[in-house]
TORKOL-4160 file (C-alpha; in steps of 0.2 Angstrom, whole numbers, padded with zeros to 4 digits, m for minus):
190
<pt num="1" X="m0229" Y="m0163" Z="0004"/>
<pt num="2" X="m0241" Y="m0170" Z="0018"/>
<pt num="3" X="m0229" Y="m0160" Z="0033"/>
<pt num="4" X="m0232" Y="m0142" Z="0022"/>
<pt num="5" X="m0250" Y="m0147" Z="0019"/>
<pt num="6" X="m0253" Y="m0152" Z="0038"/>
<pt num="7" X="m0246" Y="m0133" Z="0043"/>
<pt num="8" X="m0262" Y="m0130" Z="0038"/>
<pt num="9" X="m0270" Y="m0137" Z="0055"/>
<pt num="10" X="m0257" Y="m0125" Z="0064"/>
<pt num="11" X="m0268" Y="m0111" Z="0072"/>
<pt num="12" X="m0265" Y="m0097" Z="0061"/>
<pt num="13" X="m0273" Y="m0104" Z="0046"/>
<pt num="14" X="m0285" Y="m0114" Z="0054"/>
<pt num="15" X="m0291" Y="m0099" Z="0062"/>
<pt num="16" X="m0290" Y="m0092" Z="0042"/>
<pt num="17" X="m0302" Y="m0105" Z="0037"/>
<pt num="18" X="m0316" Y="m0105" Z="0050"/>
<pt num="19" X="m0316" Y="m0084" Z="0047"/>
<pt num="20" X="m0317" Y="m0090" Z="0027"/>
<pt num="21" X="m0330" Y="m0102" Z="0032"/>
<pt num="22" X="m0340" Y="m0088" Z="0044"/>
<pt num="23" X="m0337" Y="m0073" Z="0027"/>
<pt num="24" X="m0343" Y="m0086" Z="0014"/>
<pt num="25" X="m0359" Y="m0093" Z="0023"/>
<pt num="26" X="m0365" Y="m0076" Z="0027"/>
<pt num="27" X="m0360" Y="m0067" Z="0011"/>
<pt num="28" X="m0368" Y="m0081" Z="0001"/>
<pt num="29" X="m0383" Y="m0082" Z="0013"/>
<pt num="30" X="m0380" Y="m0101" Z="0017"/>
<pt num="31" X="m0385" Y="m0101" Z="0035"/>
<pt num="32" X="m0379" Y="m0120" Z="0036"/>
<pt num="33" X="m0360" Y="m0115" Z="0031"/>
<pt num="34" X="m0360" Y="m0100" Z="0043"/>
<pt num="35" X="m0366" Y="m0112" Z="0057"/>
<pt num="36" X="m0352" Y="m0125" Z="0053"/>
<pt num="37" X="m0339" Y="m0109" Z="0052"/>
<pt num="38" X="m0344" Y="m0104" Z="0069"/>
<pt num="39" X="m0344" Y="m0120" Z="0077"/>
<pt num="40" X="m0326" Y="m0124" Z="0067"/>
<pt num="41" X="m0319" Y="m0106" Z="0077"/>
<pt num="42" X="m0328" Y="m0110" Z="0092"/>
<pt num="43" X="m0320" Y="m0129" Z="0093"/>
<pt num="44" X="m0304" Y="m0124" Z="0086"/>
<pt num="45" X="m0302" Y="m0109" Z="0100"/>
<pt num="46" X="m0307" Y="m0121" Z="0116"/>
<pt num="47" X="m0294" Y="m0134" Z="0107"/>
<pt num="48" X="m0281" Y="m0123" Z="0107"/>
<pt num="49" X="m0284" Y="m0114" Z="0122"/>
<pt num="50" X="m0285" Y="m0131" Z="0131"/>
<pt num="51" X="m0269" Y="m0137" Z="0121"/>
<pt num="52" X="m0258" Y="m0122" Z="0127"/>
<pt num="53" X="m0264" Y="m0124" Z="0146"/>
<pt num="54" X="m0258" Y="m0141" Z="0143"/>
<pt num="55" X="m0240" Y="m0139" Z="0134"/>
<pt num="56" X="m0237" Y="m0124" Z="0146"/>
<pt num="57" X="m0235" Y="m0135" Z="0160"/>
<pt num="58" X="m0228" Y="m0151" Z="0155"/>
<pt num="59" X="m0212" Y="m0152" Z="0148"/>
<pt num="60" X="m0207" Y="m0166" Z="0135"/>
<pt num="61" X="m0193" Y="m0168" Z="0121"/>
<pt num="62" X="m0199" Y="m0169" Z="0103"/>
<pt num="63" X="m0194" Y="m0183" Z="0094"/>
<pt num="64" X="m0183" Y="m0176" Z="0083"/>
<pt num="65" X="m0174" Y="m0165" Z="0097"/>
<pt num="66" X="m0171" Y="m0182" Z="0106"/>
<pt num="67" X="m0164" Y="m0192" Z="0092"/>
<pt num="68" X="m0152" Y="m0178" Z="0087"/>
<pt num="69" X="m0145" Y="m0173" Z="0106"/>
<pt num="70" X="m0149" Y="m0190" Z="0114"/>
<pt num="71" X="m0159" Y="m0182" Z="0127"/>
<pt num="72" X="m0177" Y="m0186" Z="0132"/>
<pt num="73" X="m0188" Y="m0178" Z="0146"/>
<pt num="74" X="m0202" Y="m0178" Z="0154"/>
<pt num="75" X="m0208" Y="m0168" Z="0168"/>
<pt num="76" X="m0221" Y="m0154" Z="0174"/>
<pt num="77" X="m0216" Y="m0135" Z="0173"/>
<pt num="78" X="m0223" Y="m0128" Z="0189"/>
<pt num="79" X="m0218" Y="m0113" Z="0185"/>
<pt num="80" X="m0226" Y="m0114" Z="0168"/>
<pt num="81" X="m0208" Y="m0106" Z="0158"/>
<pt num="82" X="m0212" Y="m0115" Z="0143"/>
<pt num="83" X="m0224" Y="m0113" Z="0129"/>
<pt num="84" X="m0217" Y="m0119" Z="0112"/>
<pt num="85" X="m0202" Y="m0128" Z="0106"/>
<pt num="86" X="m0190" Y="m0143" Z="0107"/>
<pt num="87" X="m0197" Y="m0146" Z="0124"/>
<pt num="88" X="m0216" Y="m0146" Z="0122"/>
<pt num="89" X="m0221" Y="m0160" Z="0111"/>
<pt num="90" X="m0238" Y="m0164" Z="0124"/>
<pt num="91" X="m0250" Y="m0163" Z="0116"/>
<pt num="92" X="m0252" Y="m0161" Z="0097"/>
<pt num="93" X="m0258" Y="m0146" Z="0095"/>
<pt num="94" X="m0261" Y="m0150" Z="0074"/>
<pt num="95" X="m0270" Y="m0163" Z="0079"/>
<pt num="96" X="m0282" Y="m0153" Z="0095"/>
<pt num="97" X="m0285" Y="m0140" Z="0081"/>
<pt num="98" X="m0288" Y="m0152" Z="0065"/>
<pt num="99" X="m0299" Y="m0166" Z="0074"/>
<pt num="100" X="m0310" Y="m0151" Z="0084"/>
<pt num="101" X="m0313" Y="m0142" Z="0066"/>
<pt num="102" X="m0314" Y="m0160" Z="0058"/>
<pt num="103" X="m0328" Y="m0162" Z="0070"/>
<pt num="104" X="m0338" Y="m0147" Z="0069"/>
<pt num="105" X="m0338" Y="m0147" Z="0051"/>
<pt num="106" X="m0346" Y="m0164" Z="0053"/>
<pt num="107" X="m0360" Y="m0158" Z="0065"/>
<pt num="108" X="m0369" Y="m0147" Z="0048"/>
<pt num="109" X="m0361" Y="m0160" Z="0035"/>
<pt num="110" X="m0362" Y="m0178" Z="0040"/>
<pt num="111" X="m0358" Y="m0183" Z="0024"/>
<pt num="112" X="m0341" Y="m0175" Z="0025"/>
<pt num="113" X="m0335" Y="m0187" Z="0038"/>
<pt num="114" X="m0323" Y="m0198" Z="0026"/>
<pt num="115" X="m0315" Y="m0182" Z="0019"/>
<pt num="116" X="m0312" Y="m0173" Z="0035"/>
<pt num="117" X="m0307" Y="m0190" Z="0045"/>
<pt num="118" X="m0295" Y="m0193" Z="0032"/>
<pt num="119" X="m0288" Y="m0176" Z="0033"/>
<pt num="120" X="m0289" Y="m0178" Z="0055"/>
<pt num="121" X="m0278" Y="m0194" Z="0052"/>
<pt num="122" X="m0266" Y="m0188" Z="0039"/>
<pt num="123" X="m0264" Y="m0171" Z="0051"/>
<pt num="124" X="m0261" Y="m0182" Z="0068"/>
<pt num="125" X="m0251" Y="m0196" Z="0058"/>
<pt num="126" X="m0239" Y="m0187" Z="0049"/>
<pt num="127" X="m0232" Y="m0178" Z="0066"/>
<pt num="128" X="m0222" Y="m0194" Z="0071"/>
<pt num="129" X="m0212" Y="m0196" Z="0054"/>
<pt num="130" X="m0207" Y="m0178" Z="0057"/>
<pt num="131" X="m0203" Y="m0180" Z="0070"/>
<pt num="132" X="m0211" Y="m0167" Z="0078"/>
<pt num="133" X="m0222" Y="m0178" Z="0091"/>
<pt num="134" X="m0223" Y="m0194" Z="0098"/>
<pt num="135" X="m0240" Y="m0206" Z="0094"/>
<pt num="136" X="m0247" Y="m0203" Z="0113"/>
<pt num="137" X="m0243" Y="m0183" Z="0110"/>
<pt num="138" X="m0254" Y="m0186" Z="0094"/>
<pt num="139" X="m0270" Y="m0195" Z="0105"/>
<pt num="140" X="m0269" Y="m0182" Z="0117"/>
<pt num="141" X="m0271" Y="m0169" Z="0103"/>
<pt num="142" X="m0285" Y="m0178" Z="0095"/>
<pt num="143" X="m0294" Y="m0183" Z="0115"/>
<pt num="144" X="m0290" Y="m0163" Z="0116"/>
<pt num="145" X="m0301" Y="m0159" Z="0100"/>
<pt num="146" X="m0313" Y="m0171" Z="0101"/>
<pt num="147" X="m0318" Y="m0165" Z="0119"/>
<pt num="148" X="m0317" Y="m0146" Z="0114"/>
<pt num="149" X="m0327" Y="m0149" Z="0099"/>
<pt num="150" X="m0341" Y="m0158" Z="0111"/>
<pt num="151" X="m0342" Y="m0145" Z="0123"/>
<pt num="152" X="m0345" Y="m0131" Z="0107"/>
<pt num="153" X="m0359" Y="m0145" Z="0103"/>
<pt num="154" X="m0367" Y="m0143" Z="0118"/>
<pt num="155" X="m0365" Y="m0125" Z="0119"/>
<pt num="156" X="m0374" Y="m0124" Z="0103"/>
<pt num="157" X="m0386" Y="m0137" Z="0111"/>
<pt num="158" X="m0394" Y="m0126" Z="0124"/>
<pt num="159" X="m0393" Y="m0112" Z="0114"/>
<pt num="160" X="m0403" Y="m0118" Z="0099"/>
<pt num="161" X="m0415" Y="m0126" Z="0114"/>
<pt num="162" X="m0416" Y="m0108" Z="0123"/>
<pt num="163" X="m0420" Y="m0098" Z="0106"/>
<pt num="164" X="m0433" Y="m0110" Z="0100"/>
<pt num="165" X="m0441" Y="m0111" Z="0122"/>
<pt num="166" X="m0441" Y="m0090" Z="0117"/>
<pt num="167" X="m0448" Y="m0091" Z="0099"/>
<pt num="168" X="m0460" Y="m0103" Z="0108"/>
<pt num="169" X="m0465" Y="m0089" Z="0120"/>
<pt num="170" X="m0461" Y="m0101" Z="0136"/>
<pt num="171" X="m0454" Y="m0092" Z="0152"/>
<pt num="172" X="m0435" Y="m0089" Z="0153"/>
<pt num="173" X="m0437" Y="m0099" Z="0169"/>
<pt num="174" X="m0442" Y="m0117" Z="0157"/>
<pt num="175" X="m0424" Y="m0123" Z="0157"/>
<pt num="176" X="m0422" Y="m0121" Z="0176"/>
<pt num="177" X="m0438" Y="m0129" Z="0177"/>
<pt num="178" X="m0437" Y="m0145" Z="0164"/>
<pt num="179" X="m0419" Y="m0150" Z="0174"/>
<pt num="180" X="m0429" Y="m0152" Z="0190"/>
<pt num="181" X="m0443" Y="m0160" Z="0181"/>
<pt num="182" X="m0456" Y="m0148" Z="0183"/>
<pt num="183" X="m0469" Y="m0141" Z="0169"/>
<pt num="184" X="m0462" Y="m0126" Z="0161"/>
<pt num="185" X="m0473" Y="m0111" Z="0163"/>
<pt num="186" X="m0487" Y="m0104" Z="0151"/>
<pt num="187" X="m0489" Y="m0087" Z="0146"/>
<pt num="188" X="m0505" Y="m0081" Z="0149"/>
<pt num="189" X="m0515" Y="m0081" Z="0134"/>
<pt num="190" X="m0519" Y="m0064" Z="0128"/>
């Protein structure tokens, strides 16, 4: 039951869920839950994008493959020839996607963080009785989501800074300006 109900972290219907997330914020006028749904799809397509990079060029036998053929490997594809399969176990890409959504959700509900680290750990930790990745596949997933999910944050960062520098009337030029420590310039008043 845990393996079926940890598909759910697969990209398809993860991607099924933030959309959900995005059409039931905006259709119910909840400008907190359209936020988490946009920083759930953001982190869940840099985790994946980042995951598949990653398994296209490193070549490892799932567990289960292994234990059936009593084969193991693990190389780098130069060439890049592999994407999916028996031989593409690094990293977890279940656990990239589950632990970046996990987090974003996180970032607008704080409170959630029990519930959704519970569903991160069950989503990472059911993978090795499956047998479908090794535990250090599973860490790199969840480095992978973590990492995706804190660039989306500070993304949103500097966008949420830039808006409120504009709704402020400050220059576009303020951000350039605050990194090297000078004032940010004034509009004239009018």
């Amino acid at each position: 039951m845990l393996g079926i109900a940890s598909e759910l972290a697969d990209q398809p219907p993860l991607i099924g869920i933030c959309l959900a997330t995005i059409g039931s914020g905006a259709a119910l006028r909840r400008p907190r839950l359209l936020r988490a749904g946009l920083r759930m799809l953001a982190s869940a397509l840099v985790a994946t994008a980042a995951k598949a990079v990653i398994k296209h060029h490193v070549d490892r036998t799932r567990p289960r493959k292994m234990l059936r053929d009593g084969r193991y490997a693990l190389r780098a594809d130069g060439k890049g020839s592999k994407d999916e399969g028996p031989w593409n176990s690094f990293p977890s890409g279940h656990t990239a996607g589950a632990v970046a959504v996990g987090r974003a959700v996180t970032r607008e509900y704080p409170a959630a963080l029990p519930a959704t680290g519970l569903a991160m750990a069950t989503v990472g930790l059911i993978q090795l009785p499956r047998g479908k990745h090794f535990a250090s596949d599973v860490l790199a997933g969840a480095m992978i989501g973590a990492l995706s999910e804190a660039l989306v944050n500070a993304a949103a960062r500097r966008l949420r800074e830039s808006a409120f520098r504009q709704r402020r009337g400050e220059a576009p030029a303020s951000a350039a300006c605050a990194r090297r420590g000078w004032r940010s310039p004034r509009p004239a008043p009018a």
